[in-house]
C-alpha positions as CSV (number, residue, x, y, z in Angstrom):
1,X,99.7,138.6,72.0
2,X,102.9,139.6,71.3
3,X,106.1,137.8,70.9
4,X,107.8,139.2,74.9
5,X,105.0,138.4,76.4
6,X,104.0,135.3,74.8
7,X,107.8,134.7,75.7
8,X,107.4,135.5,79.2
9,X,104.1,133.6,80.0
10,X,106.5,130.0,78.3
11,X,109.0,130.8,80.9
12,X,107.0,130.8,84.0
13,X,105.2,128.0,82.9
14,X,108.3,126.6,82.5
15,X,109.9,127.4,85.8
16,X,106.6,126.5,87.8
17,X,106.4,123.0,86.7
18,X,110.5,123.0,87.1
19,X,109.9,124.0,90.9
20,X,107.2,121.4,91.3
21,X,109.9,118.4,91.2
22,X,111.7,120.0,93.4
23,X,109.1,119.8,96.2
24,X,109.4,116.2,98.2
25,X,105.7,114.9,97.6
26,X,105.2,112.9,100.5
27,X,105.0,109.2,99.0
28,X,104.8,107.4,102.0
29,X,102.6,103.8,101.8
30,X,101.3,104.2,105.0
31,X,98.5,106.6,106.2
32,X,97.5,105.1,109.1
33,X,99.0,102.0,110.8
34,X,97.2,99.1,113.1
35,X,97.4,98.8,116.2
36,X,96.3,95.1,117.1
37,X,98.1,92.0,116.2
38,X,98.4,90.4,112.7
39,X,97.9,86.5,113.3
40,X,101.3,84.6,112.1
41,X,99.0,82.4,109.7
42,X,97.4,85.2,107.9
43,X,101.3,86.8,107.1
44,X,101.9,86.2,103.1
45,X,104.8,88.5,103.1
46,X,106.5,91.8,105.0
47,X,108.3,94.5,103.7
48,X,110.3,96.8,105.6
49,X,110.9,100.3,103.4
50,X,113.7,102.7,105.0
51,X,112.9,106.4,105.6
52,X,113.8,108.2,103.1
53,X,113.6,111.8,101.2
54,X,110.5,110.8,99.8
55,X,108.8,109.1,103.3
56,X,111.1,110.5,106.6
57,X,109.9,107.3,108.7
58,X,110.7,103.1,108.6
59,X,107.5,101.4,107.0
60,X,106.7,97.7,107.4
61,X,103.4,96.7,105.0
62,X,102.6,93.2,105.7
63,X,100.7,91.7,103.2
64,X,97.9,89.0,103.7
65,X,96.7,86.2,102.3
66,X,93.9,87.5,101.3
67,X,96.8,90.2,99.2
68,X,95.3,93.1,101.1
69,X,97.8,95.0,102.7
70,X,98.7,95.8,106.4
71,X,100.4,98.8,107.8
72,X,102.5,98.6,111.1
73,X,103.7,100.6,113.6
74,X,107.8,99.1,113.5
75,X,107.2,100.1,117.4
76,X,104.4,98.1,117.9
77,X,105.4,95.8,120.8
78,X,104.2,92.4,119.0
79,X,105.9,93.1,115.8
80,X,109.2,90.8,117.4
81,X,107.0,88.4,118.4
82,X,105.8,87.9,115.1
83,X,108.7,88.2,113.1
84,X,110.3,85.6,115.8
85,X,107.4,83.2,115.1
86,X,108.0,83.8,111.4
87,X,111.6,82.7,111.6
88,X,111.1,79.7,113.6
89,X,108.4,78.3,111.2
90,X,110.8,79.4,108.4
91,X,113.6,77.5,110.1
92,X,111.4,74.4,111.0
93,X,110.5,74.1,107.0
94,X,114.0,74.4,105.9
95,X,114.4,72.1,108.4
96,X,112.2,69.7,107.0
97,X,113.2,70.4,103.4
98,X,116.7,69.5,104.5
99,X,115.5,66.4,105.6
100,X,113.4,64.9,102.7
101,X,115.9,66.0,100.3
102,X,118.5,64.1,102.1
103,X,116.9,60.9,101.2
């Protein structure tokens, strides 16, 4: 090959992979989310994740104690519920921990 074309061939390599970052992949966590309750017991941790340029939706992952992960719908109608039972158990332990330490 010659030297122009070998030239030419480096360049639009260059440029394709160049325009590949420039494409948002979409990077969201969640393919599909559940629809049924996730027991307050079972709850080892939740993360809310903000839309963003990379994932154009809120994503809440709850993750279990078993450590699988949980996708859910921040609509669902039983999230509040479980975050409110998940704040009152929190407050009752502080609570207690408050309490012993005082001694």
């Amino acid at each position: 090959m010659n030297k122009p074309l070998l030239l030419l061939v480096a360049l639009t390599f260059c440029c394709c992979i160049a325009s590949l970052h420039g494409f948002a992949i979409n990077t969201c966590r969640c393919r599909r989310m559940v629809a049924n309750p996730v027991p307050p017991r079972a709850v080892k941790k939740i993360e809310v994740t903000a839309a963003s340029g990379h994932c154009p939706r809120t994503e809440i992952t709850i993750t279990v104690r078993n450590g699988n992960r949980i996708c859910v719908d921040p609509e669902a109608k039983w999230f509040p519920g479980l975050l409110n039972t998940l704040q009152k158990k929190n407050d009752l332990s502080t609570a207690e921990q408050t309490t012993v330490s005082g001694f």
